[in-house]
N, C-alpha and C positions, 0 to 999 in steps of 0.2 A: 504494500500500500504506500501511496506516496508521504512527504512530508505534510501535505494540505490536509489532509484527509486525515493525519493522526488528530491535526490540529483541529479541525472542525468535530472532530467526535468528542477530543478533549475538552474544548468550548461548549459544546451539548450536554454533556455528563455534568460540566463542572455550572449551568445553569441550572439543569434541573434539582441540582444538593441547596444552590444555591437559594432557591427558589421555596423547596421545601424545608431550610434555617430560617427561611426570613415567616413562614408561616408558622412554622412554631413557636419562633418568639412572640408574634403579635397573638396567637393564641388566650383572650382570658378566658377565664370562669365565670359564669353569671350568677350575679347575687341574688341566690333564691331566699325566701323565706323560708321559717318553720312551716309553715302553712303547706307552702307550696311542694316542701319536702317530703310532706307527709302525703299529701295528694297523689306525688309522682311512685313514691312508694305502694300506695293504696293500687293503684292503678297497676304497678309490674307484678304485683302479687295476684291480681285475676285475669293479667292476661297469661301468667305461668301458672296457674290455676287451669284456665282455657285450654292451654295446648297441652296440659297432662288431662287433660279429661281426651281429646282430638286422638292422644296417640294410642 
């Protein structure tokens, strides 16, 4: 393979890292409430409820 072609696959490889550092740092968490905790909780509990009854 030529010298261009290392170079442009190096420059692809080295965007896509780059690309996926800069998303995980801007990455937050969203400030739930207790409320809202317990809702999301409520809710994973009968949808894993659901699919053990489905299987």
């Amino acid at each position: 393979m030529p010298w261009y072609a290392w170079l442009i696959l190096i420059l692809a490889i080295g965007s896509i890292l780059g690309s996926l550092l800069l998303l995980r740092d801007t990455a937050k968490k969203l400030p739930l409430t207790e409320e809202q905790l317990k809702r999301i909780h409520e809710r994973n509990a009968e949808q894993d409820a659901k699919d053990a009854q489905d299987r």
